[in-house]
C-alpha positions, -999 to +999 in steps of 0.1 A: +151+652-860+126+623-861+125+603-895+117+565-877+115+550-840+152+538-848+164+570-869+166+604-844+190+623-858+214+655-838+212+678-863+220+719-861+196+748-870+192+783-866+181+794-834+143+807-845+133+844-842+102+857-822+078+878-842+052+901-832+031+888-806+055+854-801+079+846-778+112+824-777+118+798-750+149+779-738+131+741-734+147+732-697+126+697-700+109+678-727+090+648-720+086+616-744+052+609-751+039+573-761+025+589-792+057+602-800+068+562-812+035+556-833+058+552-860+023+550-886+013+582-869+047+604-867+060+590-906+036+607-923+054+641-917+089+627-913+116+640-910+101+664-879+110+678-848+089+668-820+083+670-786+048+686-771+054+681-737+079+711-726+088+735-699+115+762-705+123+798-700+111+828-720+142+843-728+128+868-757+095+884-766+080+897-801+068+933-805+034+939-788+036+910-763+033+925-725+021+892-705+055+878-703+090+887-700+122+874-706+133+852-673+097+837-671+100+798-665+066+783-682+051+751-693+039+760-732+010+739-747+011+730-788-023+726-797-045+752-782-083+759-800-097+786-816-124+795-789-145+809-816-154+779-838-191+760-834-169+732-818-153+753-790-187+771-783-204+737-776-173+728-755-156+704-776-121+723-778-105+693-788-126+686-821-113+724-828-094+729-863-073+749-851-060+728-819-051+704-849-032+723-869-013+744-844+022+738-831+051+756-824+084+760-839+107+733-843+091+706-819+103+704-781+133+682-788+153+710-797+175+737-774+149+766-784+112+769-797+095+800-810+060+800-797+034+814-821+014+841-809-020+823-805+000+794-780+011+828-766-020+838-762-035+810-745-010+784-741+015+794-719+015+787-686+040+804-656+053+777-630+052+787-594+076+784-571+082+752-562+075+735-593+105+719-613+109+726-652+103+685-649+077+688-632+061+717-659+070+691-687+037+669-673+013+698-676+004+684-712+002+648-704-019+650-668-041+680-688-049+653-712-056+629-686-080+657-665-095+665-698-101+621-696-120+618-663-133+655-666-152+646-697-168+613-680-174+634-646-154+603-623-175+607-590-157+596-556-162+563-544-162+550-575-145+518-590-123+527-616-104+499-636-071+516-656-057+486-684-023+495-697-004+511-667+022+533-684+025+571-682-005+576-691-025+546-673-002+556-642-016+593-642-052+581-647-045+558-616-027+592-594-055+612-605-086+588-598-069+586-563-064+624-557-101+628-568-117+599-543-123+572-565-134+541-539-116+508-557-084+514-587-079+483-603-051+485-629-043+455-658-005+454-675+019+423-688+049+444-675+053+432-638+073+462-633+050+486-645+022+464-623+042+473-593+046+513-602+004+512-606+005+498-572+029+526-556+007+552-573-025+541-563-038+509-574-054+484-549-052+452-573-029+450-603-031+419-621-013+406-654-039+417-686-031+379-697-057+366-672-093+364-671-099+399-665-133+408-661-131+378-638-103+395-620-124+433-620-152+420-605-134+402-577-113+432-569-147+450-569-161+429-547-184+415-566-194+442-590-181+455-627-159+489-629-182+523-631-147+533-651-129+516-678-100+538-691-079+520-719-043+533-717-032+506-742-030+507-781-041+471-788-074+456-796-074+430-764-079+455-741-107+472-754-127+436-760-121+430-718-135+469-711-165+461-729-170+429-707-155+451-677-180+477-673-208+478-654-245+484-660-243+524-663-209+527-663-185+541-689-156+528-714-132+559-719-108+551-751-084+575-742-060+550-766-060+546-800-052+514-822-037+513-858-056+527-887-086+504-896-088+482-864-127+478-858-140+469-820-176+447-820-199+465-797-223+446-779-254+466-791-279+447-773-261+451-738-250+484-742-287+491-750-300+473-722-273+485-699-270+518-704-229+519-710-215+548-731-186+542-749-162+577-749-128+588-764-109+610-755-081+632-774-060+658-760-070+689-740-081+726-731-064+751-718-088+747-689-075+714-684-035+728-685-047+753-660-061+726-640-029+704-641-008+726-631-026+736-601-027+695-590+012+698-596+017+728-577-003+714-550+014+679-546-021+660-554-002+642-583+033+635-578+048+634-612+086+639-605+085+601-592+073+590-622+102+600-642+125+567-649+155+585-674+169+619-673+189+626-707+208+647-727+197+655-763+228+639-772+207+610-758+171+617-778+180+585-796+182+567-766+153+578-756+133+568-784+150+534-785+138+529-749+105+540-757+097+519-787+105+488-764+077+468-752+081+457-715+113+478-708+119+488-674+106+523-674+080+551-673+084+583-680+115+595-703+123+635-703+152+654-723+170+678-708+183+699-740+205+726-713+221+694-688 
């Protein structure tokens, strides 16, 4: 039970109750997302359960539901759209209503969650053989980050500068490699996560305390990034994309700062230049789909990103370790059953 970054609480609670058209799944892994310590993001509906990146067991099904049995290991996605709305039609799924507003029941930091029939309709996902519940627990974060380079249609051979190399800086980096991209260039102030976006793909990885579009253009041999994904939540890093980028290239925000910060923009350049500046927030189950088949086929290896393996006994840990700035590690996942 989440009430602060230093205040996760054990507590117990009734084991929830599939109705019709829902299922009940034993979480086997639950991931710890960075959003998950945005203590002005998660307070507002303190005290919560969370937890959106899971994997689990269905070990229960509601009256009418015939796509899935009891036994069934599954990733399960939280948010999942309407399909019906004017936003889904033009194929913005994550501007949906309903992907806000759905969830399922308590939060993935718990022993069991009941999945509400409309995730059961469209957000649950079987594992294949071969693929760990730890590995499941990354179908939401790499769907997000396919849903990221997807939306900016990353072409091989391009150069593709990642600033802020945790999880999800580290799986933008894995993924521009698995899809071709020609030159990775990756910023951080953590030396240790500088050397993990090496190992997963980087060619250059330089301290984000530098000169850095100095440094971008040198590792790209002369020329600006086509790419510019922003994996970190301060301002900094979004004024060096925007003097990053090159003429035609792109600046995907796929981080977010605190409420009110307001980036300058260049007009004239941009103008002149022809540089779009893009966000991106969550995903579709297309992209889920699409992340679990680069799991299943070894084209992202996410199990070696994985740093901690705790108990829930340990969620406080967990969070602790997470809220840390410059802490020596990546990717934190729960393990409710051991």
């Amino acid at each position: 039970m989440y009430y602060r970054n230093s205040d996760v609480r054990i507590q117990k609670r009734p084991v929830p109750k599939p109705g019709p058209g829902e299922l009940l799944v034993k979480i086997r892994a639950s991931g710890i997302c960075g959003s998950d310590v945005l203590e002005w993001y998660r307070m507002r509906k303190a005290p919560v359960v969370l937890g959106h990146e899971v994997a689990g067991e269905v070990v229960a099904v509601g009256e009418g539901v015939t796509k899935y049995r009891p036994g069934l290991r599954v990733a399960v996605s939280h948010h999942v759209p309407c399909n019906t709305c004017h936003y889904c039609l033009a194929g913005y799924h994550t501007a949906c209503e309903t992907l806000h507003t759905t969830n399922f029941d308590p939060g993935g930091f718990a022993e069991y969650v009941r999945v509400p029939a409309l995730q059961a309709d469209r957000g649950v996902f079987p594992l294949p053989d071969g693929v760990t519940f730890e590995e499941g627990s990354f179908v939401e974060p790499l769907a997000c980050v396919v849903r990221g380079q997807r939306s900016v249609s990353l072409r091989p051979g391009q150069t593709v500068a990642v600033f802020g190399a945790g999880i999800s800086g580290i799986l933008h980096i894995a993924l521009a490699k698995a899809c071709g991209a020609g030159r990775i260039i990756a910023t951080d102030i953590s030396p240790f996560r500088l050397d993990l976006a090496r190992r997963f793909g980087a060619d250059a990885a330089f301290d984000a305390r530098q000169d850095v579009p100095r440094l971008v253009r040198e590792a790209g041999a002369g020329r600006a990034a086509d790419l510019v994904v922003v994996c970190a939540g301060a301002l900094e890093p979004f004024r060096q994309a925007l003097a990053s980028v090159d003429r035609g290239g792109t600046v995907l925000c796929f981080a977010t700062t605190d409420p009110g910060v307001e980036l300058p923009v260049p007009l004239n350049e941009f103008w002149r230049n022809d540089v779009t500046l893009k966000p991106s927030y969550g995903n579709s189950p297309y992209d889920a789909a699409t992340a679990l088949a680069l799991i299943a086929a070894r084209r992202v290896p996410v199990a070696e990103m994985i740093t901690h393996r705790l108990p829930l006994e340990e969620t406080p840990r967990g969070f602790a370790l997470m809220s840390t700035a410059g802490g020596e590690h990546l990717k934190i996942v729960i393990l409710p059953h051991g």
